[in-house]
C-alpha positions as CSV (number, residue, x, y, z in Angstrom):
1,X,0.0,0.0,0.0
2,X,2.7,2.5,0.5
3,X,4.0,2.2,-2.8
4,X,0.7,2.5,-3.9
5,X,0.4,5.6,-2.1
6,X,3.6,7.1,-3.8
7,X,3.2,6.0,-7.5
8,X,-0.4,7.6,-6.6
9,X,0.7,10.8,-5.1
10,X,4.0,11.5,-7.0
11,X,4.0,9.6,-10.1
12,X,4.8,6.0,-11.2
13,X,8.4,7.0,-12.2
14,X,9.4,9.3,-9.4
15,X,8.9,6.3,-6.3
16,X,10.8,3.0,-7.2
17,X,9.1,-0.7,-5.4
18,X,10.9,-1.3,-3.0
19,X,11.9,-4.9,-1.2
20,X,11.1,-6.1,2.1
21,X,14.6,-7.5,3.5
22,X,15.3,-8.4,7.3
23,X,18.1,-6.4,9.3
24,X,18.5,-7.1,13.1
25,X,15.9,-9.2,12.9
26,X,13.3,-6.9,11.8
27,X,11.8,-6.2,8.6
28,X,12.7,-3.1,6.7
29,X,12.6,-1.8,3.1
30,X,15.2,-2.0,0.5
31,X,15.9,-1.1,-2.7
32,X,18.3,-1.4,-5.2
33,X,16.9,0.0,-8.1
34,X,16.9,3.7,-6.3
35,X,20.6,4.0,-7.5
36,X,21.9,4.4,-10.9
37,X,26.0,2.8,-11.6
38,X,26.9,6.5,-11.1
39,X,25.2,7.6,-7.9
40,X,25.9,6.8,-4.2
41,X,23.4,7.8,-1.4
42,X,23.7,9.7,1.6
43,X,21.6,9.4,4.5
44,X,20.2,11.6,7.0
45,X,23.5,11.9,9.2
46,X,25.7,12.9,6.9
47,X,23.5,15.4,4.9
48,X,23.2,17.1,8.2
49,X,27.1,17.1,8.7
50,X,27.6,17.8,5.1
51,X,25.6,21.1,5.7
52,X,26.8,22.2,9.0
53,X,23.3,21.8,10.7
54,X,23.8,18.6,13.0
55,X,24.4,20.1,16.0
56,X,21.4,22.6,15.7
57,X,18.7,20.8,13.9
58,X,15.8,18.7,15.2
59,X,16.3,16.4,13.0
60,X,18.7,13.6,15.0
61,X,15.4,13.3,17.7
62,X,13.4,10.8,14.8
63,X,10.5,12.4,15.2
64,X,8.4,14.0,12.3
65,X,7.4,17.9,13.2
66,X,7.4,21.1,11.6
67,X,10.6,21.8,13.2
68,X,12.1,18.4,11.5
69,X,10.8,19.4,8.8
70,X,11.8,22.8,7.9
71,X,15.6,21.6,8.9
72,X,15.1,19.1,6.4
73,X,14.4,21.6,3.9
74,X,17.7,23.9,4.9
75,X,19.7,20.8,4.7
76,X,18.6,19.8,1.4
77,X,18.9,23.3,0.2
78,X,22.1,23.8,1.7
79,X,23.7,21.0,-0.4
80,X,21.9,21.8,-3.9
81,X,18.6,19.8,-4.2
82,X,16.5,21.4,-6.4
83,X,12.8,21.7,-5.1
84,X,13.6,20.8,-1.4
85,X,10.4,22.5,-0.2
86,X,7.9,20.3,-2.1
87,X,10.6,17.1,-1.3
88,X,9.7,17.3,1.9
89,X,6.2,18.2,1.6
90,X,5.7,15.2,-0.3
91,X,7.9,13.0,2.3
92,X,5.4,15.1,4.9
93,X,2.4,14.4,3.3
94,X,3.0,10.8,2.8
95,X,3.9,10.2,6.7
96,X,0.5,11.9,7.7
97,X,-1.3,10.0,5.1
98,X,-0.1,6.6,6.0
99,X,0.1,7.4,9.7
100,X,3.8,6.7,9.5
101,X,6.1,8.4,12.3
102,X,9.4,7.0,11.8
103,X,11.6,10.0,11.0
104,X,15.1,9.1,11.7
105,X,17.7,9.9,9.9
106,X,18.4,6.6,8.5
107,X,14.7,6.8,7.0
108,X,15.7,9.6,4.4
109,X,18.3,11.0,2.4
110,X,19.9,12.3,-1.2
111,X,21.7,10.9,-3.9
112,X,24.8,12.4,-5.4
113,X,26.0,11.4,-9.0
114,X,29.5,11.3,-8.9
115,X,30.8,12.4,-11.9
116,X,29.1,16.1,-11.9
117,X,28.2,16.2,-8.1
118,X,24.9,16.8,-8.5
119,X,22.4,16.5,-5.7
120,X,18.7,15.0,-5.9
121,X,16.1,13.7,-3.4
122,X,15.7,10.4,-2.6
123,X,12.7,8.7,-3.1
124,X,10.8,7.9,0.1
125,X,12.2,5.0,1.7
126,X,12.1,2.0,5.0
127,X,8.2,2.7,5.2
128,X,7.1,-1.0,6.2
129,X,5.5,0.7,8.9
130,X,3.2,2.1,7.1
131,X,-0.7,2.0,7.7
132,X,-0.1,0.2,11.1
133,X,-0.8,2.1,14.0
134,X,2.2,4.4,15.2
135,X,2.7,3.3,18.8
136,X,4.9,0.1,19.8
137,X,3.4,-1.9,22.4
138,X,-0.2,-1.7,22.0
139,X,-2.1,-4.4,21.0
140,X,-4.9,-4.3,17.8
141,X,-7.5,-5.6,19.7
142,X,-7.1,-2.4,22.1
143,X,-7.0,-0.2,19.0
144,X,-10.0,-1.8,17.9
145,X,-12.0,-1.4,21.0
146,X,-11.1,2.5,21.5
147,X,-11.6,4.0,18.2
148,X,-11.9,7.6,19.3
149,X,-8.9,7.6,21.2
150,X,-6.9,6.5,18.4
151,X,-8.7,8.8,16.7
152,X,-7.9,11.5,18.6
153,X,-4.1,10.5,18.6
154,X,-4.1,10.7,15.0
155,X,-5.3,13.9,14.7
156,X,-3.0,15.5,16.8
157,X,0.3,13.9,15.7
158,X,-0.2,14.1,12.6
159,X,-1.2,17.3,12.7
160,X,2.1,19.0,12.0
161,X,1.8,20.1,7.7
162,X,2.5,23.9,6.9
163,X,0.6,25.6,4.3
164,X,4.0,27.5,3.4
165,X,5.5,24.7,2.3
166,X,5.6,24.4,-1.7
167,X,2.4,22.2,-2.7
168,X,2.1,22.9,-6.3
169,X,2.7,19.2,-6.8
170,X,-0.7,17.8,-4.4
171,X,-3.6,16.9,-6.2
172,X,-7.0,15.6,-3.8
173,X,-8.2,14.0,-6.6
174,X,-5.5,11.1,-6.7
175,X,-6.2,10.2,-4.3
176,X,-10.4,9.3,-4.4
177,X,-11.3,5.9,-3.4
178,X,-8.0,4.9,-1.7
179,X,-9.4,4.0,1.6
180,X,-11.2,1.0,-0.9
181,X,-7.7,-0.1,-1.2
182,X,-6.6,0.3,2.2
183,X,-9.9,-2.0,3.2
184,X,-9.0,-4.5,0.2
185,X,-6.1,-5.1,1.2
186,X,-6.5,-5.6,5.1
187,X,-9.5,-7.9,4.6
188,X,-6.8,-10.2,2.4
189,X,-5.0,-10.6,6.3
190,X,-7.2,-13.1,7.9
191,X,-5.3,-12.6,11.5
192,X,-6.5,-8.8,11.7
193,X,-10.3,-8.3,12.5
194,X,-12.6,-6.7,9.8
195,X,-13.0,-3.7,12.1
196,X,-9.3,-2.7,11.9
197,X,-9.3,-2.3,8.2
198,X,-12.2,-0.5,9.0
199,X,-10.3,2.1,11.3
200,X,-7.6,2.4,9.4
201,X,-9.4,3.6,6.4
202,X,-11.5,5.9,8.6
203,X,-8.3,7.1,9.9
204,X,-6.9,8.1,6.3
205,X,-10.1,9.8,4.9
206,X,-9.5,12.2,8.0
207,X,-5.9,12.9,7.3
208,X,-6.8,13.2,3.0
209,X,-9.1,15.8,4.7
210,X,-6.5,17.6,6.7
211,X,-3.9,17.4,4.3
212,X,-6.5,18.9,1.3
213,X,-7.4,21.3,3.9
214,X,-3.3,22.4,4.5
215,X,-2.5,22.3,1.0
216,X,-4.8,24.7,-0.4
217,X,-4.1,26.9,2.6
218,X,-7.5,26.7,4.3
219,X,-7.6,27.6,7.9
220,X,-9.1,25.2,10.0
């Protein structure tokens, strides 16, 4: 479903499939078809050493804000990426979309081409966390039993999207009928129960609200 999400959002050639590979014993996603022969990729840490911001940006905490944001944007401006504002729009929007949290700097990045040194943004990566809930340690069934509070959770963590950012790129329309998908796929898992497919599709027609609501700089 993330992938989904991103050919859906950004374009079927912009967001490469990526593989689900095991690494300390839990599952993350890989690719390599994000790199071409002539291209390496930098992560998260050393972008931020790269541009001088480590020590003063948000960004080494793992957590998605505004504030983690808006470094991100200085960092990838700082080293040449063209369009860094609507990169991590994009990268912003997808996390509130698919309820996604994890925001470390192993989680994003940019890739260089060698040869001429040019920088570009790398496609959103390690999101097998996707349309889950965002909270280790609690179980579905108690998710399933209190809707509203998960509800309520959702709405204020991922409630962090600027209207300042650059969202020429974000089209509602995309993104009709996904929730269909969302409860497609989840009734394919015979170990969940119907009613958290359920939630989870509720939960993303309220943040395709918000996030329609953000990027077409309505006050709410």
């Amino acid at each position: 479903m993330g992938f989904d999400l991103c050919s859906l959002l950004f374009g079927e050639g912009c967001y490469v499939s990526l593989d689900v590979a095991e690494r300390y014993g839990r599952p993350c996603t890989m690719s390599p078809l994000m790199l071409d022969g002539d291209e390496e990729l930098a992560d998260g840490n050393r972008l931020c050493a790269m541009a001088d911001m480590w020590e003063s940006s948000c960004l080494s905490r793992g957590g998605i804000t505004t504030e983690a944001c808006d470094a991100l944007i200085d960092v990838y401006a700082a080293i040449g990426v063209a369009d860094a504002s609507a990169h991590v729009a994009k990268r912003a929007c997808f996390s509130c979309l698919s309820l996604l949290l994890d925001f470390n700097p192993g989680n994003f990045g940019a890739i260089r081409k060698i040869d001429t040194d040019a920088w570009r943004a790398a496609p959103i990566f390690d999101y097998d966390g996707a349309f889950g809930f965002p909270l280790n340690g609690v179980s579905i069934s108690y998710l399933c039993e209190n809707p509203l509070l998960v509800e309520l959770f959702c709405a204020n963590r991922f409630s962090f999207l600027k209207p300042y950012w650059d969202w020429s790129w974000f089209d509602l329309r995309t993104l009709d009928g996904f929730e269909d998908v969302i409860m497609a796929v989840y009734a394919s898992c015979r170990s969940l129960p119907p009613v958290f497919a359920e939630l989870i599709a509720h939960l993303f027609v309220a943040q395709r609200d918000y996030v329609s609501k953000v990027a077409s700089d309505e006050r709410m």
